[in-house]
C-alpha atoms as one frame of an Amber mdcrd trajectory, in Angstrom:
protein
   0.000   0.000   0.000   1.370   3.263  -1.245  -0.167   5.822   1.004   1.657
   9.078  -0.609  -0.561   7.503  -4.317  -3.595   7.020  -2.119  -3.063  10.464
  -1.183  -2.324  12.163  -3.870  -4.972  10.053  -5.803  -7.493  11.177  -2.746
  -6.584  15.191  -3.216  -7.100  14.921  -6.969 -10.727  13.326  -6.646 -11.264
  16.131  -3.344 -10.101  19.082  -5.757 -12.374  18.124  -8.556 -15.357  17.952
  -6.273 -14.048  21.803  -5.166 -13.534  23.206  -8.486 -16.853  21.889  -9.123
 -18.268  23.744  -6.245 -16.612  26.901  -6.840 -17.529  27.218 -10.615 -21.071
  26.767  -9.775 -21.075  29.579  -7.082 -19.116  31.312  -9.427 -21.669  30.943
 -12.189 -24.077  32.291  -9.503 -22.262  35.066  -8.225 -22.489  36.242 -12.201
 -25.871  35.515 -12.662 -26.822  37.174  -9.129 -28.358  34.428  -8.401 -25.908
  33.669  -5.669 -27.050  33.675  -1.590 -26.766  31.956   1.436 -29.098  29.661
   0.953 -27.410  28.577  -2.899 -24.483  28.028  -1.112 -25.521  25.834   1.500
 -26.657  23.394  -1.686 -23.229  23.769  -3.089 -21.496  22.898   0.257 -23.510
  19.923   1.372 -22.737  18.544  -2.423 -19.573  19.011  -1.897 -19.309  18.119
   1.668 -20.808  14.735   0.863 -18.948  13.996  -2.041 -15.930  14.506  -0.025
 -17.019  12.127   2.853 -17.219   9.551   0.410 -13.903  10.056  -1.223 -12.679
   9.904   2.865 -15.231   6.978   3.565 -13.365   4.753   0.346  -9.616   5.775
   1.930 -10.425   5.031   4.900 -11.924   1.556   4.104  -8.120   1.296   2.087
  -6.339   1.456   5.079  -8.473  -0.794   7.220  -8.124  -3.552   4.591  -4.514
  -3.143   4.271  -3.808  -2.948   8.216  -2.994  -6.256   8.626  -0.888  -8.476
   6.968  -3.094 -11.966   7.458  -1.767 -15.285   6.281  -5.523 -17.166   5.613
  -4.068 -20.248   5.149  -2.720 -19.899   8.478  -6.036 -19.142   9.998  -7.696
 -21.447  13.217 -10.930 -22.278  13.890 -11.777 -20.289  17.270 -14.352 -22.191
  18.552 -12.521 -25.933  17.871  -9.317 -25.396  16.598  -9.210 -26.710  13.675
  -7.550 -25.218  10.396 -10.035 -22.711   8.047 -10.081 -23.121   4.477 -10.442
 -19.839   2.206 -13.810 -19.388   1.886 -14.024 -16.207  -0.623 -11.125 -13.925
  -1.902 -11.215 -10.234  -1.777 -14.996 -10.255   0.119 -16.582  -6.902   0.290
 -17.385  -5.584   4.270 -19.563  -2.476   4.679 -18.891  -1.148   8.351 -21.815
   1.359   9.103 -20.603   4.818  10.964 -21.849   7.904  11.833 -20.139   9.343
   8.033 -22.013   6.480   6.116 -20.700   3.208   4.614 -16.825   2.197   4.763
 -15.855  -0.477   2.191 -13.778  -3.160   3.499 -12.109  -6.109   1.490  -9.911
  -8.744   2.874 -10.716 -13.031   2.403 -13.200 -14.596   4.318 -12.461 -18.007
   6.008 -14.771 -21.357   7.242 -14.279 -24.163   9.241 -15.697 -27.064   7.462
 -16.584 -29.153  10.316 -18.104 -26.722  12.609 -19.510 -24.217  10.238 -17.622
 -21.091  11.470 -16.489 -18.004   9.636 -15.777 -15.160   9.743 -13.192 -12.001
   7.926  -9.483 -12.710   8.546  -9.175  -9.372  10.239 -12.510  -8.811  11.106
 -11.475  -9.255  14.813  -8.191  -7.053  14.271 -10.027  -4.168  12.610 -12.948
  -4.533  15.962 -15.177  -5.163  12.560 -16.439  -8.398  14.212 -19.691  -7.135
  16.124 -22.808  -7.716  15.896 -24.372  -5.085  13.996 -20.783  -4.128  11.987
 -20.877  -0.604  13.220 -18.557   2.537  14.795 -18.824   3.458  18.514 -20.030
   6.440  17.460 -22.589   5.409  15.283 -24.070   2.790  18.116 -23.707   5.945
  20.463 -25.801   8.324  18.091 -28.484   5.545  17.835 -28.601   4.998  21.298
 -28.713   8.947  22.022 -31.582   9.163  19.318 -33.387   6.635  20.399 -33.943
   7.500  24.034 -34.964  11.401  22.578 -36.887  11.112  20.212 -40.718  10.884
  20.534 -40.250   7.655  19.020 -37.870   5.050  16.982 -39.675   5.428  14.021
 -39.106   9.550  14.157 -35.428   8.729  15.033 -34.864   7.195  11.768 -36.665
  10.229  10.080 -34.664  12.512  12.047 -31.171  10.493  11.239 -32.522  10.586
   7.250 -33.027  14.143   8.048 -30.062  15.149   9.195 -27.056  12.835   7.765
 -28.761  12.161   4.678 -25.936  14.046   2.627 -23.931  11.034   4.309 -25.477
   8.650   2.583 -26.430   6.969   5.986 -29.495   5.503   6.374 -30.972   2.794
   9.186 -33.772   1.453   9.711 -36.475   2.637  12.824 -35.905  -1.770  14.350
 -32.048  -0.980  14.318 -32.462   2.334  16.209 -34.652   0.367  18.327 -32.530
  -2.479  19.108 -28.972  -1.403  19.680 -30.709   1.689  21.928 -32.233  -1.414
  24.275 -28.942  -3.489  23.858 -26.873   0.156  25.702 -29.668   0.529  27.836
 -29.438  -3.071  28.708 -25.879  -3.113  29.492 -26.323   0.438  31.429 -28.910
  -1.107  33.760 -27.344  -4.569  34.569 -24.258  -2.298  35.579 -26.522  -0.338
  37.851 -28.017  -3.032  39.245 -24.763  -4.640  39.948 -23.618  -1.975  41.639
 -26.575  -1.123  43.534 -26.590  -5.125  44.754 -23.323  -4.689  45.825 -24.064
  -1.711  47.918 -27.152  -2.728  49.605 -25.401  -5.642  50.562 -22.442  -3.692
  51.784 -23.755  -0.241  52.955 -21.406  -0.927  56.073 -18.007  -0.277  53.641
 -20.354   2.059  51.081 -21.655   4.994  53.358 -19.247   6.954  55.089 -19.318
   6.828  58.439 -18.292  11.208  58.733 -17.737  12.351  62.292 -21.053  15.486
  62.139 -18.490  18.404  62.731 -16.902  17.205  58.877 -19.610  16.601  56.858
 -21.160  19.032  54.464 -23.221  21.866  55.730 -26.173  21.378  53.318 -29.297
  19.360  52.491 -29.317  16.241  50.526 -32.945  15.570  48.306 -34.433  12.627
  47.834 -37.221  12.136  45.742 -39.335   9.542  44.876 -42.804   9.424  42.086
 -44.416   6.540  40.511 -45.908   6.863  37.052 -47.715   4.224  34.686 -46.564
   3.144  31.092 -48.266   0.667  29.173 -46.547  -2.395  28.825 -47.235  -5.593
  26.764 -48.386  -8.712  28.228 -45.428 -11.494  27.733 -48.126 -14.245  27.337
 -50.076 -12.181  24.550 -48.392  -9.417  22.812 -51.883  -8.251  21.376 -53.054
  -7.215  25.187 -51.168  -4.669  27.302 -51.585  -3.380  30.980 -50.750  -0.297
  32.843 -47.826  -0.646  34.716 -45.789   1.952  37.089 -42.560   2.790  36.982
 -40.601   4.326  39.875 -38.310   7.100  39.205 -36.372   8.752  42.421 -34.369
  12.105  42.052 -31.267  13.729  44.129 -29.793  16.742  44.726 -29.080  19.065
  47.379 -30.168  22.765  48.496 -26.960  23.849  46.384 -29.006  22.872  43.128
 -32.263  24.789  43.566 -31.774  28.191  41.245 -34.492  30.066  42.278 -35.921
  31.649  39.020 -38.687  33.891  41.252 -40.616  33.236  44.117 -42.951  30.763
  42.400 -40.587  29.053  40.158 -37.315  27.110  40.813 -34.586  24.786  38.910
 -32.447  22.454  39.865 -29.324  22.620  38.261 -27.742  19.529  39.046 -29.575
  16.121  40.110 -29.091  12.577  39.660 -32.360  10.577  38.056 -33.026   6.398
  38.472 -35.777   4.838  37.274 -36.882   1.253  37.589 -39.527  -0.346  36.417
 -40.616  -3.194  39.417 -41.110  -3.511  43.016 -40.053  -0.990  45.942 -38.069
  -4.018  47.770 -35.738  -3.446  44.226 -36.017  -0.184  43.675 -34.869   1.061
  46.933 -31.257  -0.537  46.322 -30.911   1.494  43.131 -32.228   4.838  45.087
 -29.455   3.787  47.840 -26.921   3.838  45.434 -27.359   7.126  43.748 -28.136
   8.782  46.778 -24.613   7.843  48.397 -23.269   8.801  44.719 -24.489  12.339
  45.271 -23.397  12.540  48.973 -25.621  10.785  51.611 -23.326   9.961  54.667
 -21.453  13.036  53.678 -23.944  15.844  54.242 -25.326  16.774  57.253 -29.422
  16.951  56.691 -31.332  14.344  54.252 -34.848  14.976  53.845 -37.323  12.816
  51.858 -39.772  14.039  49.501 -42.754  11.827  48.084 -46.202  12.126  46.746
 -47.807  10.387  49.674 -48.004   6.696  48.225 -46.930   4.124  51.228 -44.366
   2.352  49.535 -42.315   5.896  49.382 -42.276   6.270  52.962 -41.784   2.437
  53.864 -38.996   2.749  51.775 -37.628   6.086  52.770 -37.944   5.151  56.574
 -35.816   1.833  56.080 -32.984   3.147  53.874 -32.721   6.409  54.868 -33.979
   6.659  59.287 -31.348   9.335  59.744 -33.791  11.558  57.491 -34.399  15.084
  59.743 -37.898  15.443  57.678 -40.494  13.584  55.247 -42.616  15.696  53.053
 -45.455  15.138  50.927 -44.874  16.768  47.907 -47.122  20.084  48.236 -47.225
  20.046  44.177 -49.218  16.291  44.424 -50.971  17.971  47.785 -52.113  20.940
  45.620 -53.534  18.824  42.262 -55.210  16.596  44.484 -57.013  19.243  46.446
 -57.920  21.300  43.084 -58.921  17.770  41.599 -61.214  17.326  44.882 -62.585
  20.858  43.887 -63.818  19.983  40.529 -65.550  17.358  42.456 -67.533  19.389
  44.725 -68.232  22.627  42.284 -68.358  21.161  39.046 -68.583  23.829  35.979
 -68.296  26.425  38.907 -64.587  27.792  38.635 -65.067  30.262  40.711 -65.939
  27.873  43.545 -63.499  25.542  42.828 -60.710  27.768  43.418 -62.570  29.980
  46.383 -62.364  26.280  48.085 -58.906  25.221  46.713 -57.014  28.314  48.122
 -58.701  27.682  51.641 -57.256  24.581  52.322 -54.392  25.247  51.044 -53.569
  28.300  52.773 -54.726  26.413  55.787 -52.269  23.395  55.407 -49.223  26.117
  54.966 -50.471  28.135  57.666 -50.038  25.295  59.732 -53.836  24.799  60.514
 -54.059  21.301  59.370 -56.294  19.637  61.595 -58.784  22.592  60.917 -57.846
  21.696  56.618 -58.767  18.283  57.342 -61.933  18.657  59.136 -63.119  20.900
  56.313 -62.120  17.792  53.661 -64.173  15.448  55.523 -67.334  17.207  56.155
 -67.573  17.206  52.195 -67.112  13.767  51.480 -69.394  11.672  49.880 -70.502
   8.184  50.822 -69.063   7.413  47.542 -66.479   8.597  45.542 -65.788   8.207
  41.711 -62.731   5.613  40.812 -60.560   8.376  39.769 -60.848  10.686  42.383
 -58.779  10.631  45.631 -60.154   9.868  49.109 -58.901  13.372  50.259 -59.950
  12.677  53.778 -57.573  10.081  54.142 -55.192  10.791  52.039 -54.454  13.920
  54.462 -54.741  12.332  57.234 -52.023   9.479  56.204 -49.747  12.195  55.448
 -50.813  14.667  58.549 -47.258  14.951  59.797 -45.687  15.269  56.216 -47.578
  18.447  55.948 -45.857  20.771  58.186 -44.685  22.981  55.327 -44.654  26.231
  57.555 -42.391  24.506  60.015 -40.531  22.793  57.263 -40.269  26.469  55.539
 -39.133  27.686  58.401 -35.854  25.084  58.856 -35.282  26.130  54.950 -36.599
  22.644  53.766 -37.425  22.414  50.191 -41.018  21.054  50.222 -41.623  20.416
  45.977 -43.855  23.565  45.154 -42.943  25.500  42.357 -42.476  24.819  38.901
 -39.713  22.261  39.274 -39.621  20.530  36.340 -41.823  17.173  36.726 -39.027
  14.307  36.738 -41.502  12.173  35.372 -42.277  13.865  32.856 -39.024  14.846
  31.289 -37.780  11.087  31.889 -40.722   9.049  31.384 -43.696  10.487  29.973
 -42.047  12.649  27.103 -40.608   9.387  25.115 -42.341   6.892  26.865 -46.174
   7.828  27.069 -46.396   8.810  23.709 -50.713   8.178  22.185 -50.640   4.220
  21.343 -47.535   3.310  22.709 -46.941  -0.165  24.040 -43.990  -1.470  25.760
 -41.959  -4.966  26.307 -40.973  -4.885  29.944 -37.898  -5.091  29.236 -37.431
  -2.328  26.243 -39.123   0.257  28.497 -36.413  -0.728  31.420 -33.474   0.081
  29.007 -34.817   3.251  27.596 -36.083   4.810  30.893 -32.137   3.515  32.164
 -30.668   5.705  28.846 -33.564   8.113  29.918 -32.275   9.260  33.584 -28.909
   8.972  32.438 -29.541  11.759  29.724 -31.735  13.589  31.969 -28.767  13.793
  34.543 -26.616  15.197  32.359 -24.629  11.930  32.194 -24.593  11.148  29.003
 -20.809  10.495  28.922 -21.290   7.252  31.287 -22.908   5.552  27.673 -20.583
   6.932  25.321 -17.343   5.544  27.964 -19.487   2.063  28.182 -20.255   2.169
  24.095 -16.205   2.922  23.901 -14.791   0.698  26.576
């Protein structure tokens, strides 16, 4: 392989293509015909003509890497010698530029029926779907953003199309669960190995050395529809727990009714509380529990939050019911009383609500009951009770008053952002497993820590 004639042979086909493009804009310029617009045509022509120039050189030096004898070549799975099976056999390897053409010989072992490239495995050309890192990343990426895999692959044609890459919306699909797969298992590894060794994991600070601030915990359960495994045709509602961290650091007050948090740390997990409270264990001590002075708990009053929170985290100084799910439940209680009457439903809202945060609950409650019916609709709460399970998670003017964050505001909905926006799309079904992996890309994109996928696509 001469590489100063592949070079030279490379900048003569590259310098045609920008000749090309500068005559035409040329032509233009003369004509007045010439603007930004024109000009973008003229580069992406170019642009793509020169990737594929780049994508043929490139395949050039892959198939000349390695100097392979094929007669030489063993069987990996029983030893045997490989014949030659085909001379000079064409490779495409898929990346994120389009198609690179390999050639090298192909061999096969006769008796057990293996073959393979003879520098397949040299080249890393020997996975499964014969792609780049950086391609598998971009699929991944797209698949757990966009509204769906289907609009992934129109957004890829979209976008690259001057590549000459296209894929299809079942490849998107499965190399996104096959990273999310790997993602989770790792997660759940490591959350195994820290439940069963929170002794070694959580550090055991003296007070007077541990962080003066307050770490957030977070928990929400939402539905998704998933398929049943026994008949694909019929699908149930199923929920999926998602827990967020961060600390008082993170909230950016944007004005007195609205806040962000800057920096958190999502996990989702589709399954039971007994699980899920290993993976919230593990991201919590990842974002500083045993290392900051004050946790407090946040949840939207469902009991397995607070079983949970009360097991793995007792040293908790407060648990608060979400005033945000307080608040939607008491305006969706409203509705119920003054229906069509707005004006009613909010006269009523505010007062309970003002009398919860003015510490006044037993007075809130007492109001909620003497309004309930003997019977309530399916899909409205049992206020009543509901408030009166969570009467001591509803100090918000003492919790106000110790600084506690108590979840009003318009932080944005963890749920929402992580689950709902890819994942409860109109007619979407799920297999159990698919919507595990893409809720596990999910809260890693949503916490900003993307780069943990693109080092495990990499490694």
């Amino acid at each position: 392989m001469n590489v100063n004639n592949i070079i030279a042979q490379t900048m003569k086909e590259i310098e045609g293509i920008l000749r090309e493009m500068a005559e035409a804009a040329l032509l233009q310029s003369e004509e007045k015909t010439l603007t930004i617009h024109s000009m973008e045509l003229l580069m992406t022509k170019a642009i793509s003509g020169i990737i594929q120039i780049i994508l043929v050189m490139a395949g050039t030096f892959l198939s000349n890497a390695y100097a392979v004898n094929a007669h030489n070549s063993k069987c990996s799975k029983c030893g045997r010698r490989m014949v030659i099976n085909k001379r000079n056999a064409e490779l495409g390897i898929l990346s994120i530029f389009g198609r690179i053409p390999i050639v090298r010989d192909t061999v096969l072992c006769r008796p057990c029926g293996e073959g393979y490239g003879v520098i397949d495995r040299l080249i890393k050309a020997d996975g499964k779907h014969r792609m780049t890192n950086g391609l598998i990343d971009l699929l991944a990426f797209t698949g757990q953003l966009i509204p769906s895999f289907e609009k992934g692959k129109e957004a890829i044609k979209k976008y690259l199309g001057f590549t000459g890459l296209t894929v299809s919306h079942e490849l998107i699909q499965e190399v996104s669960e096959e990273i999310g797969k790997e993602i989770f298992e790792r997660d759940e590894t490591v959350a195994e190995e820290i439940y069963e060794n929170q002794h070694q994991a959580i550090e055991d600070l003296p007070e007077g050395k541990k962080k003066d601030c307050i770490l957030y915990i977070m928990m929400d359960g939402s539905m998704i529809n998933i398929r049943d495994i026994s008949d694909p045709n019929k699908s149930g509602w199923k929920e999926i727990k998602l827990g967020v961290i961060f600390t008082d650091k993170d909230i950016f007050k944007i004005n007195p009714d609205k806040n962000k948090i800057l920096n958190k740390r999502y996990v989702s997990y589709l399954g039971s509380a007994e699980d899920f409270k290993k993976f919230v264990l593990a991201a919590a001590i990842e974002q500083g529990y045993g290392r900051i002075k004050k946790v407090v708990v946040i949840g939207d009053g469902a009991l397995w939050i607070w079983n949970l929170a009360k097991e793995v985290f007792p040293d908790a100084v407060a648990y608060i019911l979400d005033s945000s799910h307080l608040k939607e439940n008491i305006y969706q209680f409203a509705e119920f009383l003054y229906p069509e009457d707005k004006i009613n439903q909010e006269r009523w809202a505010t007062e309970i609500i003002d009398l919860v945060h003015e510490g006044n609950i037993d007075e809130a409650i007492e109001r909620v009951t003497a309004r309930m019916p003997d019977k309530l609709p399916d899909n409205i709460v049992n206020l009543s009770h509901y408030m009166n399970e969570n009467k001591e998670r509803m100090r918000y003017n003492e919790f106000k008053a110790k600084g506690y964050f108590i979840g009003s505001g318009s932080v944005e909905s963890g749920h929402k952002v992580v689950v709902q926006q890819r994942m409860k799309q109109a007619g979407m079904r799920w297999s159990r497993d698919g919507a595990q992996y893409i809720a596990a890309l999910r809260a890693r994109y949503q916490s900003n820590m993307w780069d943990n996928v693109s080092e495990l696509i990499a490694a």
